[in-house]
DRENTORKOL-3810 file (N, C-alpha, C; in nm, 4 decimals):
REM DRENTORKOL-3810
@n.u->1.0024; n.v->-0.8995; n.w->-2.2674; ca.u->0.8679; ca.v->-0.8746; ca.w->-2.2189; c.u->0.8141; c.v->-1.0011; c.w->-2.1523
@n.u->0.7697; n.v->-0.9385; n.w->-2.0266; ca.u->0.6578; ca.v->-1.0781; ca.w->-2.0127; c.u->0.5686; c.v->-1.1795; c.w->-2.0427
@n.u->0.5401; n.v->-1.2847; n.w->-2.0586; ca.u->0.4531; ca.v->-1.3488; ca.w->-2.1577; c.u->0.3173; c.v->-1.3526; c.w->-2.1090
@n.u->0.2204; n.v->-1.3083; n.w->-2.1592; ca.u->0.0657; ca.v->-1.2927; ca.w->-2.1311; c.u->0.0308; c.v->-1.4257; c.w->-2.1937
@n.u->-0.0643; n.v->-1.5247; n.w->-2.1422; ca.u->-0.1413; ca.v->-1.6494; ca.w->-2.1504; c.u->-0.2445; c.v->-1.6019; c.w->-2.3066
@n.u->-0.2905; n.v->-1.4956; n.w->-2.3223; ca.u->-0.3748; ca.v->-1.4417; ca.w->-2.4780; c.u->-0.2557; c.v->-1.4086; c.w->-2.5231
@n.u->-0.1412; n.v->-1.4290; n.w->-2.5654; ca.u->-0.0429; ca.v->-1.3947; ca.w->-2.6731; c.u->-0.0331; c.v->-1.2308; c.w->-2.6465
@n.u->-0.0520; n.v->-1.1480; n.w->-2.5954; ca.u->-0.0999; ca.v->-0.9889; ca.w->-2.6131; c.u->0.0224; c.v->-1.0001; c.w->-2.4877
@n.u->0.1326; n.v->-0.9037; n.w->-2.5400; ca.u->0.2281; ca.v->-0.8148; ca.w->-2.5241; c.u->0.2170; c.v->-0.7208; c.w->-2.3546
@n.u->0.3057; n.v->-0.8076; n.w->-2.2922; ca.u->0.2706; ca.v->-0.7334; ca.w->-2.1505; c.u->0.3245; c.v->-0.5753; c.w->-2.1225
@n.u->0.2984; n.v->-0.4801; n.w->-2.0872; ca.u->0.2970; ca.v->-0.3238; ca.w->-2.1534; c.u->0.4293; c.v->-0.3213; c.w->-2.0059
@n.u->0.4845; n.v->-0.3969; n.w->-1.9371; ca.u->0.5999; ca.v->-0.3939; ca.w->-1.8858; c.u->0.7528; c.v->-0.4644; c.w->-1.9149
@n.u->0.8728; n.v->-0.4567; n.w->-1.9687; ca.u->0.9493; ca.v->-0.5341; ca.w->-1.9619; c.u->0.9579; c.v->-0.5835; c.w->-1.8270
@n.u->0.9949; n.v->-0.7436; n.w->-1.8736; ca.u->1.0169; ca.v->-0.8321; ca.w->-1.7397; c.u->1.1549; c.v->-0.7569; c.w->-1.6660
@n.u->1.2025; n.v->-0.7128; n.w->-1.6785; ca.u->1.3496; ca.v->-0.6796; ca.w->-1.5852; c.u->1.2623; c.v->-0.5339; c.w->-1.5095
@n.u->1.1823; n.v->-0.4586; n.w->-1.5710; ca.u->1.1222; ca.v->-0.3347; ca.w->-1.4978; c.u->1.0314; c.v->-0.4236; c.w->-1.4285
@n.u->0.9593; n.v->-0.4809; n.w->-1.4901; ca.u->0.8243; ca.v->-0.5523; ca.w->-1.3569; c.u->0.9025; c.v->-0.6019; c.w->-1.2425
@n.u->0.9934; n.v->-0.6748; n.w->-1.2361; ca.u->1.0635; ca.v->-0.6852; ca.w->-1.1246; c.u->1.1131; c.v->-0.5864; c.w->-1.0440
@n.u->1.1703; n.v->-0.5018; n.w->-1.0883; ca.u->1.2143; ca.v->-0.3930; ca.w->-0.9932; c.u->1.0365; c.v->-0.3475; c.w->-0.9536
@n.u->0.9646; n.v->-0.2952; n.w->-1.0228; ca.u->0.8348; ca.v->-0.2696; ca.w->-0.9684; c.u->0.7885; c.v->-0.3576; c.w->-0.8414
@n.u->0.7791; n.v->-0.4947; n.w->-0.8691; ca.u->0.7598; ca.v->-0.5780; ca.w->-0.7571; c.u->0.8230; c.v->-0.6185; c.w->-0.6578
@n.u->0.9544; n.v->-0.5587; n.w->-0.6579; ca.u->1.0707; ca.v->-0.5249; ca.w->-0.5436; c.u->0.9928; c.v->-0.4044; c.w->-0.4953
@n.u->0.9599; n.v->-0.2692; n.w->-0.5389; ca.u->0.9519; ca.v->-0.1973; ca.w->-0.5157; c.u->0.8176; c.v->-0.1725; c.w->-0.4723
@n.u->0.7262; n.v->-0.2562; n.w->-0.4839; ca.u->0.5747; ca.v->-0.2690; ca.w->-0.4143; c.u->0.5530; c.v->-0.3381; c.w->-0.2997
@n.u->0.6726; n.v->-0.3882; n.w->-0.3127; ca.u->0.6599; ca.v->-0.5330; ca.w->-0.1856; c.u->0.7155; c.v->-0.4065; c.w->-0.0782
@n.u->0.8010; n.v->-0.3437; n.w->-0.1365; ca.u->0.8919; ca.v->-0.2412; ca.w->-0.0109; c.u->0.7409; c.v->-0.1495; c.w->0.0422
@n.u->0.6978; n.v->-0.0982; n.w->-0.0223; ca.u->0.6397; ca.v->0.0001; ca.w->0.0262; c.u->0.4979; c.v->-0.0647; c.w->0.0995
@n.u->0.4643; n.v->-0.2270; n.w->0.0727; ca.u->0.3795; ca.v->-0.2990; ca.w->0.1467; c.u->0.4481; c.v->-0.3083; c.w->0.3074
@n.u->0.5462; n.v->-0.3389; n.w->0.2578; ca.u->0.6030; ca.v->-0.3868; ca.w->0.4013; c.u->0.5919; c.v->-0.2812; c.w->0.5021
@n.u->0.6251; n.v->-0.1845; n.w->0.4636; ca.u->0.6552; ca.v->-0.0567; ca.w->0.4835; c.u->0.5208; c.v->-0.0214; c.w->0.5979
@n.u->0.4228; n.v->-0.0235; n.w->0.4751; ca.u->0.2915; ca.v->0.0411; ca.w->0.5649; c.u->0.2539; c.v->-0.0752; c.w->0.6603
@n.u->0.2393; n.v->-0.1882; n.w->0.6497; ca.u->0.2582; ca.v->-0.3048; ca.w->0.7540; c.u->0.2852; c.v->-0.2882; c.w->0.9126
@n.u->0.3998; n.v->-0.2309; n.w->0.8577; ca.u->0.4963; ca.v->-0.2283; ca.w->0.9726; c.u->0.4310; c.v->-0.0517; c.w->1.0600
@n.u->0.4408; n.v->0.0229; n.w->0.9687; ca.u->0.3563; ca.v->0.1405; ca.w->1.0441; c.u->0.2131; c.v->0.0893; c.w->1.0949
@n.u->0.1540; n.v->0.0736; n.w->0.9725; ca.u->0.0205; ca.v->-0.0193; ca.w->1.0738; c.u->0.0514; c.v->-0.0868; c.w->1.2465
@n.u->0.1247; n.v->-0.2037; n.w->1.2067; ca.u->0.1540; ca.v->-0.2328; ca.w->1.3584; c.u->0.1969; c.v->-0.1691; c.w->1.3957
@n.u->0.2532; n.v->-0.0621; n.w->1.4318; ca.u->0.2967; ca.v->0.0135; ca.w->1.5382; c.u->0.1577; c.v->0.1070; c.w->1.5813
@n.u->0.0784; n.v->0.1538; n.w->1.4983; ca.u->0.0054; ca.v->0.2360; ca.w->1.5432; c.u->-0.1303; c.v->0.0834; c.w->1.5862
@n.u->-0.1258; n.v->0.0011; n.w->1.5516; ca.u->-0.2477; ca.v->-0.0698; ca.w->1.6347; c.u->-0.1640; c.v->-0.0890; c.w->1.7469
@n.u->-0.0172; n.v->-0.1303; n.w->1.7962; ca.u->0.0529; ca.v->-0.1290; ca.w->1.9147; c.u->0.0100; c.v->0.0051; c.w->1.9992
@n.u->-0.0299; n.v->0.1627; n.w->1.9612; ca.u->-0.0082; ca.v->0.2595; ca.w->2.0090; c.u->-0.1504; c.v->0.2203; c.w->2.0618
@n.u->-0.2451; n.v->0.2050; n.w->1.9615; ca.u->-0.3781; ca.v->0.2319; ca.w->2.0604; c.u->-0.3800; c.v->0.0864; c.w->2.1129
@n.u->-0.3494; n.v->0.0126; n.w->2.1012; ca.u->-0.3527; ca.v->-0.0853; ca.w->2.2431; c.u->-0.3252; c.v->-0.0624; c.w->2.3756
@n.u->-0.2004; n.v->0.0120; n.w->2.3695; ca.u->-0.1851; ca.v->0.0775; ca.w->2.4693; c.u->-0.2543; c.v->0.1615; c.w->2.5665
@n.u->-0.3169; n.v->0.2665; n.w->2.4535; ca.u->-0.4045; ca.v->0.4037; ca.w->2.5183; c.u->-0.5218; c.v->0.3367; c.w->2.5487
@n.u->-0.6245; n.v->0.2439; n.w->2.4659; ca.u->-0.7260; ca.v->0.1788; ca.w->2.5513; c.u->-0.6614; c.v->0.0967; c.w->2.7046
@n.u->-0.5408; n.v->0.0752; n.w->2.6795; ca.u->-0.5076; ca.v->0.0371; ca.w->2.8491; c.u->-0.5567; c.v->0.1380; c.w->2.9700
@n.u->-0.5014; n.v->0.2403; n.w->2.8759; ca.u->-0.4662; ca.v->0.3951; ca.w->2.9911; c.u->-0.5713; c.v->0.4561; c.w->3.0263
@n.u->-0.6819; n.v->0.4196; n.w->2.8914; ca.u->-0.8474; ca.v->0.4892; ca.w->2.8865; c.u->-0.8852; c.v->0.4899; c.w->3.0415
@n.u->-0.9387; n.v->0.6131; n.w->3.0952; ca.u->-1.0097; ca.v->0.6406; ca.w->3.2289; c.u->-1.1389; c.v->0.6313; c.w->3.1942
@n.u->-1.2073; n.v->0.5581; n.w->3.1070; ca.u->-1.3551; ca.v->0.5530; ca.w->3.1011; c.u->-1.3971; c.v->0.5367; c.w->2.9672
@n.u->-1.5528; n.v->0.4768; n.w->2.9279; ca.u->-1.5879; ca.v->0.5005; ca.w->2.8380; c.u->-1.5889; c.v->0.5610; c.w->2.7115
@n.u->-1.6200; n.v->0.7227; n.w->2.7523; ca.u->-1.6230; ca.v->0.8171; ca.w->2.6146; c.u->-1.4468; c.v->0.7909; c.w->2.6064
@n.u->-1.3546; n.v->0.7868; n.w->2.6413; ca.u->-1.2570; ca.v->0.8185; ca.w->2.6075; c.u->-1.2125; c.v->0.6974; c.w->2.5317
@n.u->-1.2522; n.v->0.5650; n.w->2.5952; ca.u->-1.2418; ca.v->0.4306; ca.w->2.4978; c.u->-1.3556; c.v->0.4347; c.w->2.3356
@n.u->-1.4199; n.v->0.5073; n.w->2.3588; ca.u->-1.4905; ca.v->0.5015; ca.w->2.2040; c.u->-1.3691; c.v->0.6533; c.w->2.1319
@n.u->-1.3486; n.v->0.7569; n.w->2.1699; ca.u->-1.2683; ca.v->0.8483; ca.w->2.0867; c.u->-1.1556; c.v->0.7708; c.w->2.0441
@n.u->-1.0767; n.v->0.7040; n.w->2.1342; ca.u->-0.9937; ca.v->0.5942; ca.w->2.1192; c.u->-0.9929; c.v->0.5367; c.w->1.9600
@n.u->-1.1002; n.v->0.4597; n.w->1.9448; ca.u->-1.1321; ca.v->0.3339; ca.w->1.8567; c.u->-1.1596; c.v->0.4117; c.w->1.7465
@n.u->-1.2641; n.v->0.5756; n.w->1.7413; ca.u->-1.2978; ca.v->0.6216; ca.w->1.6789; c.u->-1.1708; c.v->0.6920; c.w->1.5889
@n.u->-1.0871; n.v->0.7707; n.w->1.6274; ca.u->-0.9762; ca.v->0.7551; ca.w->1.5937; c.u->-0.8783; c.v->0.6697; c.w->1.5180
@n.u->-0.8458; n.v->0.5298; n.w->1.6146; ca.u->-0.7973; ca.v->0.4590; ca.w->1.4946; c.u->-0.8491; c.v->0.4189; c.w->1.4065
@n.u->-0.9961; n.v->0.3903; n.w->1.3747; ca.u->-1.0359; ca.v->0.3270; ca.w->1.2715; c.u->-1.0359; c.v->0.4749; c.w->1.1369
@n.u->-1.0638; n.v->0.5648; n.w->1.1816; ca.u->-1.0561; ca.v->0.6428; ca.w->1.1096; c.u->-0.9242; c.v->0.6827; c.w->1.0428
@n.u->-0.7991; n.v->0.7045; n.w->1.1455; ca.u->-0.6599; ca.v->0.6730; ca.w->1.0877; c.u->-0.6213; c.v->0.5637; c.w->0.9784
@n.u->-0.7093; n.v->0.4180; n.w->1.0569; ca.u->-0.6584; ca.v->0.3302; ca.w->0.9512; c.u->-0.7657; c.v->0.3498; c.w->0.7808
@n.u->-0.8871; n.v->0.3963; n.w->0.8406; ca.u->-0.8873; ca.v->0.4103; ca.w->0.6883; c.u->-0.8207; c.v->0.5025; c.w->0.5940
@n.u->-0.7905; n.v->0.6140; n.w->0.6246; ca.u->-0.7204; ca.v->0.7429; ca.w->0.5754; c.u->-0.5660; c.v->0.6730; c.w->0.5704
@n.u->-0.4568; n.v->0.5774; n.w->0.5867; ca.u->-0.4090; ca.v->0.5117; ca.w->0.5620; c.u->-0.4330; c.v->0.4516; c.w->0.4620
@n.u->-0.5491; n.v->0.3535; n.w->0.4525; ca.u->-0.5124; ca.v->0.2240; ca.w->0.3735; c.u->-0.5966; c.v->0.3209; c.w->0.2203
@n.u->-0.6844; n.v->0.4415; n.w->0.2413; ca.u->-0.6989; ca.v->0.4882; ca.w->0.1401; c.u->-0.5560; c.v->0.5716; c.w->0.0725
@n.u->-0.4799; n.v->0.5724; n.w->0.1402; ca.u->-0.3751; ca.v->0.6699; ca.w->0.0999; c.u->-0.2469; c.v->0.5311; c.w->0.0678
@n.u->-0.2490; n.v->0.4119; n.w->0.0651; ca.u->-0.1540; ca.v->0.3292; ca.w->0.0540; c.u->-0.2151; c.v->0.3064; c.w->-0.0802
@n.u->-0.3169; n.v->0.2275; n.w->-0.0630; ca.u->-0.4156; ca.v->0.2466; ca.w->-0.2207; c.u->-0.3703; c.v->0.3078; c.w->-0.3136
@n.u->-0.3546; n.v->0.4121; n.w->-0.2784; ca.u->-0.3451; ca.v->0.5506; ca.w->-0.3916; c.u->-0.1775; c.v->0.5361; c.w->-0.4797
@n.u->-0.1214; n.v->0.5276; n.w->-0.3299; ca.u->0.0347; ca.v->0.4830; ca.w->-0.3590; c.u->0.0232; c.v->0.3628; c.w->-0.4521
@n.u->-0.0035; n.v->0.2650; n.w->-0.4548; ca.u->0.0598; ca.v->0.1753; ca.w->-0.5116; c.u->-0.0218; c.v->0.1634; c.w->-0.6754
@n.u->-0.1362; n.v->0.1905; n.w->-0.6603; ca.u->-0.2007; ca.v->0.2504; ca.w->-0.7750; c.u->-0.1157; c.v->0.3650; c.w->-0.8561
@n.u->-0.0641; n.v->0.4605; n.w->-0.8209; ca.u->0.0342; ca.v->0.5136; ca.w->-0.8857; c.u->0.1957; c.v->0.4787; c.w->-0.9502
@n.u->0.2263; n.v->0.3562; n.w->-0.8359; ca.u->0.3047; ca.v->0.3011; ca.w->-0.8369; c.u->0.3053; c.v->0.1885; c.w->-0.9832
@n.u->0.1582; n.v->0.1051; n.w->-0.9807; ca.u->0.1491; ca.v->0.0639; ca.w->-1.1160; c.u->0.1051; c.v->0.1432; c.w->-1.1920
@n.u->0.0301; n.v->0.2096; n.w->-1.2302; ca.u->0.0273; ca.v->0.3082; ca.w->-1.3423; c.u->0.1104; c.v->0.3346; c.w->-1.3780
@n.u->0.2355; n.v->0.4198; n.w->-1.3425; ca.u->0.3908; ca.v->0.4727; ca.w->-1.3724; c.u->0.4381; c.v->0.3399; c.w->-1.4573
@n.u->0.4184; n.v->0.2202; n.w->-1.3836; ca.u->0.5118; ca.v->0.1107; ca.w->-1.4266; c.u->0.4207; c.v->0.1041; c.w->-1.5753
@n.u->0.3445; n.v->0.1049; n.w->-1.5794; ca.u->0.2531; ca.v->0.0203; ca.w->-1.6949; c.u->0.3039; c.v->0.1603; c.w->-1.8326
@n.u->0.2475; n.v->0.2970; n.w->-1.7641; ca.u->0.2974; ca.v->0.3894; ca.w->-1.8885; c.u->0.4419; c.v->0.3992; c.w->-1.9307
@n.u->0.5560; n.v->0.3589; n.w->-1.8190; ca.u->0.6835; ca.v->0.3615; ca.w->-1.8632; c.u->0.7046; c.v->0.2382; c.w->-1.9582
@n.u->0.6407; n.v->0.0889; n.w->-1.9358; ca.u->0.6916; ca.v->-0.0019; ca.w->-2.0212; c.u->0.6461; c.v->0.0388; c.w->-2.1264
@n.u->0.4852; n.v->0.0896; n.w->-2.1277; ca.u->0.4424; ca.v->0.0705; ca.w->-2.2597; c.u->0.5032; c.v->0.2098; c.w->-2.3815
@n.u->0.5581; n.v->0.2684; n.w->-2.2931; ca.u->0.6474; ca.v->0.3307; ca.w->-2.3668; c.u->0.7969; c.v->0.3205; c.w->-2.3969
@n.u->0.8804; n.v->0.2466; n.w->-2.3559; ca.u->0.9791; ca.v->0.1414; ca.w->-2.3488; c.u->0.9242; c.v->0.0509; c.w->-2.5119
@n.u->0.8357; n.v->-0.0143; n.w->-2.5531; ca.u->0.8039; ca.v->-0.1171; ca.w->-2.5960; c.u->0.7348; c.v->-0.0109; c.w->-2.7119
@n.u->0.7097; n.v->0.0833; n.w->-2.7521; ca.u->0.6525; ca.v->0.1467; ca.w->-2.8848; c.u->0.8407; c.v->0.1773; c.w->-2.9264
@n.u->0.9441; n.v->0.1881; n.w->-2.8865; ca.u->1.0451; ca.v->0.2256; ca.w->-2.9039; c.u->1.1138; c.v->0.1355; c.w->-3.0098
END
């Protein structure tokens, strides 16, 4: 187990927290990398924009994508530790 600084029992074994933090870093990278591509996409289309209203639907759009993203990456990795935390701490009543 990991060592907590208050003596209190970290509810992950250290060999699972690692794979967890292999496995958080992946799915960071992950959305990163989709992120840049889609701020690459609308960089683009504000190039192509023929006017105004079409440069605000533009922006309006991605910002709205990126939040519905970063609320939905959130969610992921929040599940991602939860899982980890109920599997150790059930690992560790064993």
């Amino acid at each position: 187990m990991a060592w907590d600084e208050n003596t209190a029992r970290f509810p992950v074994p250290a060999g699972d927290l690692l794979t967890v933090i292999s496995a958080m870093n992946s799915q960071i990278f992950d959305f990163t990398a989709a992120r840049f591509k889609e701020d690459m996409q609308t960089r683009h289309d504000l190039l192509q924009a023929k006017g105004v209203a079409e440069v605000q639907q533009i922006q309006t759009r991605f910002v709205q994508k990126a939040m519905d993203d970063n609320a939905a990456q959130a969610a992921r990795l929040m599940e991602m530790t939860g899982s980890a935390v109920l599997t150790g701490a059930a690992k560790a009543r064993v």
